[in-house]
VOGU-3710 file (C-alpha; in Angstrom, 3 decimals, decimal comma):
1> xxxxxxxxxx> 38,284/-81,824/-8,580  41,177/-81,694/-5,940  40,953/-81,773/-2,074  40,796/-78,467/-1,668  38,277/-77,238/-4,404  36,025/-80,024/-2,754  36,546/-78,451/0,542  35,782/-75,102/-0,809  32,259/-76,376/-2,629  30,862/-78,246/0,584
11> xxxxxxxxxx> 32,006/-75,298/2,617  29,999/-73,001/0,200  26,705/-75,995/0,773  26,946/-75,773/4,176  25,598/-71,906/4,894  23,113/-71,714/2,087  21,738/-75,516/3,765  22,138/-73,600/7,077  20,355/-70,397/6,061  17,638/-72,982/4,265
21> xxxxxxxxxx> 16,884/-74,940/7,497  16,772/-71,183/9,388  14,124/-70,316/7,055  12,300/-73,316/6,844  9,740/-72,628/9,950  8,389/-69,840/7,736  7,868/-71,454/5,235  5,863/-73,770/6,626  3,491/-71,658/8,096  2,997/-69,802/4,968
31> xxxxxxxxxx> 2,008/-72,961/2,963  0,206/-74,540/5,749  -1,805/-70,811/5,858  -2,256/-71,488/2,414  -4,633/-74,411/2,767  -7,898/-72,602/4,066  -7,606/-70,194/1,272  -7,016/-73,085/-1,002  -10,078/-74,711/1,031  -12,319/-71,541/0,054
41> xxxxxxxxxx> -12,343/-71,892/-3,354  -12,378/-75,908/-3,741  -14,723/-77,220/-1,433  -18,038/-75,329/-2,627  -17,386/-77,616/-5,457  -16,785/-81,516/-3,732  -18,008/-82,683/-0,845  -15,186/-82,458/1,953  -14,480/-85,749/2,184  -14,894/-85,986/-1,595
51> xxxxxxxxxx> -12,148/-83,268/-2,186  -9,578/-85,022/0,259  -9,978/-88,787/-1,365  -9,215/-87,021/-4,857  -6,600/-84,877/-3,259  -5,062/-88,043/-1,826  -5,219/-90,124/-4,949  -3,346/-87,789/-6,929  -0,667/-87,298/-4,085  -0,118/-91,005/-3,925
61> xxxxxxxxxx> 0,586/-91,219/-7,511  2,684/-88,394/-7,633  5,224/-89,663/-4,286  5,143/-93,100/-5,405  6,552/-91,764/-9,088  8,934/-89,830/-7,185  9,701/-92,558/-5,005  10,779/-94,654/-7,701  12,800/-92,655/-9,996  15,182/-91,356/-7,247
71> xxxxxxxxxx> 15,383/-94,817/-5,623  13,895/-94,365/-2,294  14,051/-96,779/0,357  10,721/-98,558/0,908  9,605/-99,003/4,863  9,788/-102,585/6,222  7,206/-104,858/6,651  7,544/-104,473/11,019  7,859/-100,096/9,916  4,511/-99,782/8,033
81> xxxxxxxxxx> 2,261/-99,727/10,760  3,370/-96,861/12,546  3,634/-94,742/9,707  0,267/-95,705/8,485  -1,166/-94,770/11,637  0,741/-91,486/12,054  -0,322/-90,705/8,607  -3,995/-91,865/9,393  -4,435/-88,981/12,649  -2,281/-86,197/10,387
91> xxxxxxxxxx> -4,453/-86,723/7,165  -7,458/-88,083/7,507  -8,200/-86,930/11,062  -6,673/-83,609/11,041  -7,832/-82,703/7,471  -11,023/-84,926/7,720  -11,612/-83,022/10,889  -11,235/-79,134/9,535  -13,162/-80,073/5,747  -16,184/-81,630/7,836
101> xxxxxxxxxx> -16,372/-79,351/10,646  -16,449/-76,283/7,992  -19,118/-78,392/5,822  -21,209/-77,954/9,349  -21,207/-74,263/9,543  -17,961/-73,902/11,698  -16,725/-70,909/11,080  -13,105/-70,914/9,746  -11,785/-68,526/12,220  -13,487/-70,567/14,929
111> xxxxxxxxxx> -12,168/-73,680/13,782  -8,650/-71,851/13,717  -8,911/-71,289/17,661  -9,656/-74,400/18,494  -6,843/-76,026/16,224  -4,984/-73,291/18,300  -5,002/-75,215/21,065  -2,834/-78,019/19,833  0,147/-76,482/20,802  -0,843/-76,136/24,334
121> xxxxxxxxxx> -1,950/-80,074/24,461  1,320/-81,200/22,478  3,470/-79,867/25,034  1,678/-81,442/28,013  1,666/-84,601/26,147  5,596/-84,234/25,390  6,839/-84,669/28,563  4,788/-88,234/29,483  5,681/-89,530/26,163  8,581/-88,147/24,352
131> xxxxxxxxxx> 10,632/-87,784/27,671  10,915/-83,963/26,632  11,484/-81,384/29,318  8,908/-78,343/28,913  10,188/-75,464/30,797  7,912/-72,768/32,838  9,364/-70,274/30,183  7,530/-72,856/27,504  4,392/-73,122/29,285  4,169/-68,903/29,366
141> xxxxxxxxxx> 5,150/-68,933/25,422  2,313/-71,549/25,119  -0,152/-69,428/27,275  0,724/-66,265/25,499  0,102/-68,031/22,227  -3,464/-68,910/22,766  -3,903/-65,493/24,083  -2,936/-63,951/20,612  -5,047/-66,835/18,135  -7,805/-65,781/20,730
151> xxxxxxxxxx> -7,487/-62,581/19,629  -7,058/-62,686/16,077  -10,029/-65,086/15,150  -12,166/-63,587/17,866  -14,660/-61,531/15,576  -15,365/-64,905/13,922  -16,460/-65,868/17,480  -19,206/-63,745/17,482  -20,566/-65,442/14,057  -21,272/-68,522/16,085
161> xxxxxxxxxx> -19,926/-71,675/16,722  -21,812/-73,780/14,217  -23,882/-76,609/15,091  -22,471/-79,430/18,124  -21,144/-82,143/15,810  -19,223/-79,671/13,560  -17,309/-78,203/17,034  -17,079/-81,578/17,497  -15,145/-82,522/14,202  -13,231/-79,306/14,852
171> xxxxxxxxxx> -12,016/-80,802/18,515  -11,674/-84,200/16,461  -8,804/-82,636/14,277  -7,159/-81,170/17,107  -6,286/-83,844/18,866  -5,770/-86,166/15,860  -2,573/-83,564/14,629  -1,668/-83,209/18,337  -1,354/-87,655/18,533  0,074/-87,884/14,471
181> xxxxxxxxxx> 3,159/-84,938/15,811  3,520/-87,016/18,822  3,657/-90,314/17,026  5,930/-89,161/14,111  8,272/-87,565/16,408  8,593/-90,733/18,555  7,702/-94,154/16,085  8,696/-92,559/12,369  11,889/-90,625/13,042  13,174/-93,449/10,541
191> xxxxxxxxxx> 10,703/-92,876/7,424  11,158/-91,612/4,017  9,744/-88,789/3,671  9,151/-90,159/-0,099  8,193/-93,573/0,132  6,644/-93,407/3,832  4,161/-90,231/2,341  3,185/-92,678/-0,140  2,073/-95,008/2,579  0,419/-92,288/4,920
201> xxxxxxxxxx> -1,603/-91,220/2,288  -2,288/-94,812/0,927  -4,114/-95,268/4,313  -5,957/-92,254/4,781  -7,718/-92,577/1,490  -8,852/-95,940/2,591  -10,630/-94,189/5,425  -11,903/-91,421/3,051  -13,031/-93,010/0,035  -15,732/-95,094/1,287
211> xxxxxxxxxx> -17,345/-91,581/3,237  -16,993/-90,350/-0,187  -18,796/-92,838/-1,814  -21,284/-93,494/0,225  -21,923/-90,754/2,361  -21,255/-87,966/-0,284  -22,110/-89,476/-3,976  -18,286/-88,596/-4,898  -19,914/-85,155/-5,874  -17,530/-83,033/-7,669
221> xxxxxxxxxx> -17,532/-79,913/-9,987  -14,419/-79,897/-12,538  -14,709/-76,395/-12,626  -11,661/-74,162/-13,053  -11,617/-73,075/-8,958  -12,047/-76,555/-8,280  -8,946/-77,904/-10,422  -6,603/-74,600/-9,137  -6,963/-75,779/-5,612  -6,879/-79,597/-5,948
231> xxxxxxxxxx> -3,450/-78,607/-7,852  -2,191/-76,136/-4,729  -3,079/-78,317/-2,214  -1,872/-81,779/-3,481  1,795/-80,223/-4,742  1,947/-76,906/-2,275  0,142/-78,757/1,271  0,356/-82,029/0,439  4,038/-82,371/-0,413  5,549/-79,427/0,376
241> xxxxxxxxxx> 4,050/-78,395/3,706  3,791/-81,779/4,708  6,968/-82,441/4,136  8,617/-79,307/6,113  6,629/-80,251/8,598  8,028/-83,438/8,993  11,446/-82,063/8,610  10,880/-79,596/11,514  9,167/-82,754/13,572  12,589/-84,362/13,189
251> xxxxxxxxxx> 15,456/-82,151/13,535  13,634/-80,558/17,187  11,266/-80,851/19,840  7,643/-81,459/19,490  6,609/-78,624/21,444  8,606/-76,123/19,735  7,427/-77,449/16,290  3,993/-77,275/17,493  4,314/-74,075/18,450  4,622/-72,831/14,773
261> xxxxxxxxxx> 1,307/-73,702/14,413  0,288/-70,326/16,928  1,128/-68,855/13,717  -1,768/-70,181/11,080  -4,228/-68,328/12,146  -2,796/-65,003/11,778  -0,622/-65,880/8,761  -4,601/-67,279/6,842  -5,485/-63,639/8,195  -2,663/-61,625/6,431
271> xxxxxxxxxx> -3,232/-63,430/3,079  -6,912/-63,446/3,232  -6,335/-59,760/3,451  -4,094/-59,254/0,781  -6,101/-61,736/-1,731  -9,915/-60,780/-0,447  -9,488/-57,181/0,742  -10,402/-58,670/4,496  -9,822/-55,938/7,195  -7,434/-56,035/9,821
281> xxxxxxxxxx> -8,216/-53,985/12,889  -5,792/-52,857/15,867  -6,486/-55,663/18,069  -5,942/-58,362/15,616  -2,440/-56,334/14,597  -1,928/-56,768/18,217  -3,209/-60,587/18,450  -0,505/-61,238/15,583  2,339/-59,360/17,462  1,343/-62,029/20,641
291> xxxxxxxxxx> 1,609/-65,040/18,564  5,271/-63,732/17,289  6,192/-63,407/20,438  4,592/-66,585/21,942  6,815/-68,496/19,009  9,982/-66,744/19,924  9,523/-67,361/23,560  8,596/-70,919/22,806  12,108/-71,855/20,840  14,362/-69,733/22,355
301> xxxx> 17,251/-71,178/23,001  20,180/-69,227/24,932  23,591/-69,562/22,745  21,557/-69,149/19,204
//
């Protein structure tokens, strides 16, 4: 290949990584969305923390496969902790959180507003920790954000709240994804996104498998429902939302990435309509168009 025919080919890579890296916050709302209807037809079948131990076995298997044929770089002995850690709050906590607080009658939608709220305590968190400058125009986006999940999820409010230690697993798993955003941006900037998943999911299934055991029986189902969403959510969440996710943490600010996360609730709406025949009425529509807006107003940046 000569100089310029090289030239020519990376110039050709360089818009379609461009237009991929444009396109990757939407993605990763859609398969994060994903995971509640993924949820609704695995879980009636395992025990939550059951389904995520199993989940995270096969995940672990499959990254440290990956891990080796294409060579990555394993973390060093001083690196694992902090990525162990991070992994433990975004896995186990997060996911431990949402499976446990809907095994306690939390209403999904209910549990979506108060994970809604993790974009409002990430960016008052950014500032003291990451050294990250969140503007009033921010705070509004935030604000107007919370306004729109708040509307969207609020017919599940009237459903009730569940009993007091499933809101509290649902508060639990906010906060745990708020700290494991906040620690990946600042301590695991470094990882592997192959090699370091392996580890974060090495250590959350310590923390699950024992609940499982002991707590749950390891009940599971092998039924057909059951094997479908153990097979989205391990290659589809697990790796591939996981994994934008981190990209996103990485290449900007933790309040804007957090910020995408407005955007579940509404997004679990639209397919839950589309796959269920769910109903969408006007004020929802317009809870949807606040969240868009809340996003936009969140990552604007003049110049782009």
């Amino acid at each position: 290949m000569t100089q310029k025919s090289a030239r020519a080919s990376a110039q050709g890579k360089a818009p379609a990584a461009s237009l991929w890296l444009r396109a990757l916050p939407a993605v990763f709302v859609f398969l994060w969305s994903t995971g509640f209807i993924a949820g609704k037809y695995g879980m009636p079948h395992a025990g939550p923390f059951t389904f995520l131990s199993i989940r995270y076995v096969v995940v672990i298997v499959l990254m440290t496969g990956l891990a080796l044929v294409t060579g990555a770089p394993w973390p060093k002995r001083s690196e694992i902790l902090p990525i162990a850690v991070s992994g433990l709050f975004v896995h186990a906590g997060y996911l431990g959180g949402v499976f446990a607080a809907l095994s306690f009658g939390v209403e999904a939608g209910v549990a979506a507003l108060v994970a809604g709220l993790q974009p409002v305590l990430t960016g008052a968190l950014a500032g003291p920790l990451l050294g990250e400058t969140v503007t009033r125009r921010q705070w509004l986006g935030l604000g107007i954000g919370l306004a729109g999940v708040a509307l969207v999820v609020r017919t599940k409010l009237g459903l009730g709240l569940g009993t007091p230690i499933g809101m509290g697993f649902s508060i639990f798993a906010m906060a745990s994804i708020t700290i494991g955003t906040l620690m990946q941006k600042r301590y695991c900037a470094f990882m592997d996104l192959r090699s370091g998943s392996v580890v974060q999911f090495l250590a959350s299934a310590v923390v699950t498998l024992p609940i499982a055991i002991f707590a749950e029986g390891f009940r599971v189902q092998w039924t057909v429902d059951f094997l479908l969403a153990l097979g989205w959510l391990c290659l589809v969440l697990s790796i591939g939302a996981i994994s934008a996710m981190y990209v996103l943490i990485r290449r900007g600010a933790a309040a804007e990435v957090a910020s995408l996360f407005f955007l579940v609730p509404p997004a679990t709406a639209v397919i839950a309509w589309a796959l269920f025949n769910e109903t969408l009425d006007p004020l929802s529509l317009g809870g949807m168009a606040l969240v868009v807006l809340a996003v936009a107003t969140v990552t604007y940046k003049p110049g782009r």
